[in-house]
C-alpha positions in Angstrom: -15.9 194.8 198.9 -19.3 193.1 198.6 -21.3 193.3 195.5 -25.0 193.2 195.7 -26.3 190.8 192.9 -30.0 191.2 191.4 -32.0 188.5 190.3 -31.3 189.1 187.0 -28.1 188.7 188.0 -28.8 184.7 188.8 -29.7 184.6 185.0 -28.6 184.5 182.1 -25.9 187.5 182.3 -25.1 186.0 185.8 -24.4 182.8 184.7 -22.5 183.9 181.2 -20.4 186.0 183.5 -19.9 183.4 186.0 -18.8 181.1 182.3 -16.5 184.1 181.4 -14.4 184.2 184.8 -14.5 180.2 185.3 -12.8 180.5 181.3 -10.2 183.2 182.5 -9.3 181.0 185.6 -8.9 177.9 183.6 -6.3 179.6 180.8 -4.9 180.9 184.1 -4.3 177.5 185.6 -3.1 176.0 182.6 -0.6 178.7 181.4 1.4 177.5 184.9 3.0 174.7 183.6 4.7 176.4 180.4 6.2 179.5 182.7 6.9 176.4 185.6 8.7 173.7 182.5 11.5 176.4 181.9 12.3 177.0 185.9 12.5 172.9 186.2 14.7 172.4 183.2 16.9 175.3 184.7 17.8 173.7 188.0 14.9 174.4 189.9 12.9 171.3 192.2 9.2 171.1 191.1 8.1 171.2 194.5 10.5 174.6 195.0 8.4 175.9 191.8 5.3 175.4 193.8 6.4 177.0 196.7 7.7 179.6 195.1 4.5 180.2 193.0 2.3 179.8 196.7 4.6 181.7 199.0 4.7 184.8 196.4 1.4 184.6 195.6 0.5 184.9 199.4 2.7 187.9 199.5 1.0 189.9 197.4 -2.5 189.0 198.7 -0.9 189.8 202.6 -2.5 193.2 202.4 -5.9 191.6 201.6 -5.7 189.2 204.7 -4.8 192.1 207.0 -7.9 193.8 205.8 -9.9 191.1 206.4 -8.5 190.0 209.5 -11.9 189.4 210.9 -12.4 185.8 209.1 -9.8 184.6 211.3 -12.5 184.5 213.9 -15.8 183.9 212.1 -14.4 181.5 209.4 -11.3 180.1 211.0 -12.2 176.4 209.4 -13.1 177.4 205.9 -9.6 179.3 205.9 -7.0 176.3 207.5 -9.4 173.8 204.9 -9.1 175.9 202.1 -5.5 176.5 202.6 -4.7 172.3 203.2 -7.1 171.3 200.6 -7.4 173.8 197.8 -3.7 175.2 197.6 -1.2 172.9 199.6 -3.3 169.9 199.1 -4.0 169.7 195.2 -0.4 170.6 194.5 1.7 168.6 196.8 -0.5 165.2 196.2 -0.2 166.2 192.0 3.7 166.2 192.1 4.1 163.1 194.1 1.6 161.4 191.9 3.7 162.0 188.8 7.3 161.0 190.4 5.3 157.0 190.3 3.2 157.1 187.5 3.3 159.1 184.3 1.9 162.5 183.9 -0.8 162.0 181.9 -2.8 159.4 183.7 -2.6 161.4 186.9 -3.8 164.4 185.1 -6.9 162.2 184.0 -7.6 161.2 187.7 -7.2 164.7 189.3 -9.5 165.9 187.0 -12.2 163.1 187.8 -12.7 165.8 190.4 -16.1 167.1 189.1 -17.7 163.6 188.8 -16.7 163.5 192.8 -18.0 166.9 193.2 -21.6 165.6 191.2 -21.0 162.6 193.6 -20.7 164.9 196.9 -23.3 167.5 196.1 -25.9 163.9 194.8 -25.2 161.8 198.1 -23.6 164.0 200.7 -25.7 167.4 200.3 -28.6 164.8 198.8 -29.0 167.7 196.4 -30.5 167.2 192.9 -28.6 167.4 189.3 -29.7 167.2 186.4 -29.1 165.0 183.2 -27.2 167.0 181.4 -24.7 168.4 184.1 -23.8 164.5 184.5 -23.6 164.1 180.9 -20.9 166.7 180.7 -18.9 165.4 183.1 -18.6 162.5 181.2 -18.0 164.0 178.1 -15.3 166.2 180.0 -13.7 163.2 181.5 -13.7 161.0 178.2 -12.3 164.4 176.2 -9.5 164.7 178.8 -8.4 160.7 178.5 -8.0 161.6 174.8 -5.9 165.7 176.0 -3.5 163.9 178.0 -3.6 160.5 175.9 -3.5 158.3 179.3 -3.2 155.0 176.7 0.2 156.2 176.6 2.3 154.8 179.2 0.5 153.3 181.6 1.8 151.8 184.4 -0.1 150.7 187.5 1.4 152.2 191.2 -1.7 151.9 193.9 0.4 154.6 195.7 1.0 157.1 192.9 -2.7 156.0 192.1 -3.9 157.0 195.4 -1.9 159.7 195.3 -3.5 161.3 192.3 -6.7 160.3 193.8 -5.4 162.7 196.7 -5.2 165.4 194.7 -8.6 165.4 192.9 -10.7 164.8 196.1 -8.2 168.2 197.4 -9.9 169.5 194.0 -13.3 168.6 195.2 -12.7 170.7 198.3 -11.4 173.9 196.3 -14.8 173.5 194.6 -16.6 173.0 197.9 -14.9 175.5 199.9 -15.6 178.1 197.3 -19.1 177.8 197.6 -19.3 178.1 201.1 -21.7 180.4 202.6 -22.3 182.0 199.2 -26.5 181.9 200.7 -25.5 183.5 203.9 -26.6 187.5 203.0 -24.9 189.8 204.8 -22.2 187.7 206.5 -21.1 185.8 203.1 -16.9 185.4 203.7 -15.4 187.7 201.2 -13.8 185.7 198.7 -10.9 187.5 198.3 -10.4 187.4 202.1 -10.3 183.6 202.0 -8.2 183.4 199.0 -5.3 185.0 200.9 -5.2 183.7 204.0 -5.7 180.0 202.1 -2.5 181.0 200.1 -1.1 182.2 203.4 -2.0 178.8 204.9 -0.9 176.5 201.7 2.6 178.4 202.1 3.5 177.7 205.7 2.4 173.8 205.0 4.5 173.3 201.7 7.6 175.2 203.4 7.7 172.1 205.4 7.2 170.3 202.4 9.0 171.6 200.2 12.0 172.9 202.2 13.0 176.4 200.3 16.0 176.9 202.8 17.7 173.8 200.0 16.6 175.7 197.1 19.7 176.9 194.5 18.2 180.5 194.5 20.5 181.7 191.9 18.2 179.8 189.1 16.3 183.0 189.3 19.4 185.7 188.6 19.7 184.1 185.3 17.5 183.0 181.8 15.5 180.1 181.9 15.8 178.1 178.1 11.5 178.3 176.8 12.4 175.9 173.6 15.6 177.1 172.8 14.6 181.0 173.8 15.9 182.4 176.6 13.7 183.9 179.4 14.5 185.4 182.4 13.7 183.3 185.1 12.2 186.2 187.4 9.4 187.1 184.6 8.6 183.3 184.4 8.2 183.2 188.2 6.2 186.5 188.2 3.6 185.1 185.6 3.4 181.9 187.8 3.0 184.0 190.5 0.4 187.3 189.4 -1.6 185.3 186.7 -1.5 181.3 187.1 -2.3 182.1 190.8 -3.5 184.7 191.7 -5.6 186.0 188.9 -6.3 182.2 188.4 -7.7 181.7 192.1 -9.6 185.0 191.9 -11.7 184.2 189.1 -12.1 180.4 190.1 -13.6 181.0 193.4 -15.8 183.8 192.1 -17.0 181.7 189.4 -18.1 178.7 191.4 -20.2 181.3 193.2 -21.8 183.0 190.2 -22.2 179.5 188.6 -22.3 176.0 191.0 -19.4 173.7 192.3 -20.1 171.2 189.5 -20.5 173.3 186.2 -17.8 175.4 187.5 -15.5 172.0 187.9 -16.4 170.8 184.5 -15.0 173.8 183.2 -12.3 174.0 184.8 -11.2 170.6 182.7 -10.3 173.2 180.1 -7.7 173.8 181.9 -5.8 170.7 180.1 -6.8 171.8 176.9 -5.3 174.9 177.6 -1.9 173.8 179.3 -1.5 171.4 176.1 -2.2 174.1 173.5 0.5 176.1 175.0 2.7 173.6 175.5 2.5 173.2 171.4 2.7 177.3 170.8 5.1 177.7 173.7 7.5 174.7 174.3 7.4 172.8 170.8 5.4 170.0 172.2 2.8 169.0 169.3 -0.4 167.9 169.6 -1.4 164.8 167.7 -5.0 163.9 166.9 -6.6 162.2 169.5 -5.6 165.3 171.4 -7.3 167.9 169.1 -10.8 165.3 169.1 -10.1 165.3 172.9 -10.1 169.2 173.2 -13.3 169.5 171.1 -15.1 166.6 173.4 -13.5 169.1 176.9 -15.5 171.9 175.4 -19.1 170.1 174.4 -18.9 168.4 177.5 -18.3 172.2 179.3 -20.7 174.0 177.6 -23.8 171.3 178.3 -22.6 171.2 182.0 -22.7 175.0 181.8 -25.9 175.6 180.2 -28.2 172.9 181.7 -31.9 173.5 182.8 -34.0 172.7 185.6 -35.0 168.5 185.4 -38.7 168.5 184.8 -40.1 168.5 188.5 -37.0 168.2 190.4 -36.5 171.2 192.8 -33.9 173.6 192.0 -31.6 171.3 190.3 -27.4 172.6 191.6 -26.2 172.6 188.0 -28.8 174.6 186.7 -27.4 177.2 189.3 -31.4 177.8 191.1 -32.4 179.7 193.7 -29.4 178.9 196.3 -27.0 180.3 193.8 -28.0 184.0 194.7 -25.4 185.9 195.8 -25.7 189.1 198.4 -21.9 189.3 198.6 -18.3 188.3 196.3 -14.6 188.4 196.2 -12.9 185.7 195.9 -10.3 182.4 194.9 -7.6 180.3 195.0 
C-alpha cells in the first residue's frame, strides 16, 4: 500500500530511516551464508541452496504478485530485469565465480558494485556526486580487500574473473532497478509488487539452472552439523528463505528509495562484515586482524557515503539524496 512521504521525510529522519532499513537488509544478506554453509556441508549443491532460497522465497511473496497483478502490464520490463539481474543474475554469476577462483577475491569484485553504480549514475544518467560519496566507496572497497583478505590466494581465471565481474554489474542493476520510478507520483511501481514477481522470475530462470528435479531432497528431513551443532535443516532453509531473502529484499529496495542507488550500495558492503562476523560467532571461523581494521574501514567508508552534503554549486548532488529522492509512493525489494 503506498505511503505518502513529507518533505521532512526527504530529511534527516528520511534519510536515517532509509540508513536503518539499508542496515537491516545488509545483516539480512549476510546472515545467508552461515544458515546456507550447514545445508552445503550436509549434501546439498550450492546452486540447489539458491534455488531453494529463490523458489521459496517467491512462494511466500505469490500472494503479493496476485495483488499486484497490474505491473505485469505497466512495468513488464522493470519485472523480467529485475528478476534476471537482481535475483537470478547476482547469484548464479557469484557461484560460478567461486568454482574458478577463490571466494574471497570474487567477493571483492562483486562488491566493486557501488563504484559501477557511482560510474553509471556519473556518465550514463550524467548526474552529479559528490566528493565524499566517492570517497566512501573507496574506503568501502579498500575495507572489504582487507574483510575477505583477497591477498590470500589469488589466482588469476579471466573467466571466473569475468564471471564475478558478472555478478557485480547484476548488483548494479538490483541498485538501479530499485530506484526506478521512485519520482513518478502516483503511478510509482509498488516495491513489494516488484519484489515478487522478480523472485517469481529469478525462480523459473535458476530452475533451469540449477535443475532441482537432481536435488537429494532428503538433506532437508534431517540435522544439518552448524560447527559441530546439529540443526535441523528445514529451520536453516526457512531463515534463508523468510529473513536473508525476503526480509533482506524488502528492506534493500525500500532503502535505495528512501536513500539513493549509491549510498544505499556502499552500505550494503556491510554485508561482508556481517557474513564474516557470523561466520566467527556461528561456524568457528576466526577473524584475524586485517579483517577487524577492514570492518572498521566498511563502516567509515558507509557512514561518509551515507551522510554526504550537497557539493558547493553542483545541482542536487544523487548521494546527498536531493530533490529526486522524494517519494509519493513505497513497498518494496529483492
Amino acid at each position: 500500500m503506498p505511503v505518502l512521504t513529507s518533505d521532512s521525510a526527504r530529511g534527516s529522519s528520511g534519510k536515517g530511516a532509509g540508513l536503518g532499513l539499508a542496515l537491516v537488509s545488509a545483516v539480512a544478506f549476510g546472515g545467508s551464508g552461515v544458515a546456507a554453509k550447514p545445508l552445503i556441508e550436509a549434501g546439498l549443491d550450492p546452486l540447489h541452496v539458491v534455488w531453494l532460497r529463490v523458489a521459496g522465497a517467491a512462494l511466500v511473496m505469490l500472494p503479493l504478485a496476485v495483488r499486484h497483478r497490474a505491473l505485469l502490464r505497466r512495468r513488464p520490463a522493470l519485472l523480467a530485469g529485475f528478476g534476471l539481474f537482481a535475483v537470478a543474475g547476482v547469484q548464479a554469476c557469484y557461484f560460478a565465480a567461486i568454482s574458478r577462483i577463490p571466494v574471497g577475491v570474487a567477493l571483492l569484485v562483486e562488491y566493486l558494485a557501488p563504484a559501477l553504480v557511482l560510474g553509471w549514475v556519473r556518465f550514463v544518467q550524467r548526474r552529479p556526486v559528490t566528493r565524499a560519496a566517492a570517497l566512501g566507496v573507496v574506503l568501502a572497497v579498500g575495507g572489504l580487500a582487507c574483510v575477505v583478505e583477497v591477498w590470500a590466494g589469488l589466482g588469476f581465471d579471466a573467466l571466473g574473473l569475468l564471471l564475478a565481474l558478472g555478478a557485480a554489474c547484476c548488483q548494479v542493476g538490483y541498485f538501479v532497478l530499485s530506484d526506478q520510478g521512485s519520482d513518478a507520483g502516483d503511478e510509482v511501481p509498488d516495491p513489494l509488487g516488484v519484489i515478487a514477481y522478480g523472485l517469481l522470475v529469478g525462480a523459473a530462470v535458476l530452475t533451469v539452472v540449477a535443475r532441482p528435479w537432481s536435488m537429494d531432497w532428503s538433506v532437508l528431513a534431517h540435522d544439518a552439523p552448524m560447527d559441530g551443532t546439529p540443526v535441523a535443516a528445514a529451520l536453516l532453509l526457512a531463515w534463508i528463505v523468510l529473513i536473508a531473502t525476503v526480509l533482506a529484499y524488502v528492506t534493500g529496495v525500500v532503502a535505495v528509495r528512501r536513500l539513493s542507488p549509491q549510498v544505499a550500495g556502499v552500505v550494503a558492503c556491510l554485508e561482508a562484515v556481517v557474513a564474516t562476523v557470523l561466520a566467527w560467532v556461528l561456524l568457528g571461523e576466526h577473524l584475524s586482524a586485517p579483517q577487524i581494521v577492514g570492518g572498521v574501514v566498511v563502516l567509515v567508508g558507509a557512514f561518509i557515503a551515507q551522510s554526504s552534503t550537497p557539493a558547493q554549486g553542483s545541482p542536487d548532488p544523487v548521494a546527498s539524496g536531493g530533490p529526486e529522492r522524494e517519494l509519493s509512493g513505497r513497498g518494496r525489494s529483492a
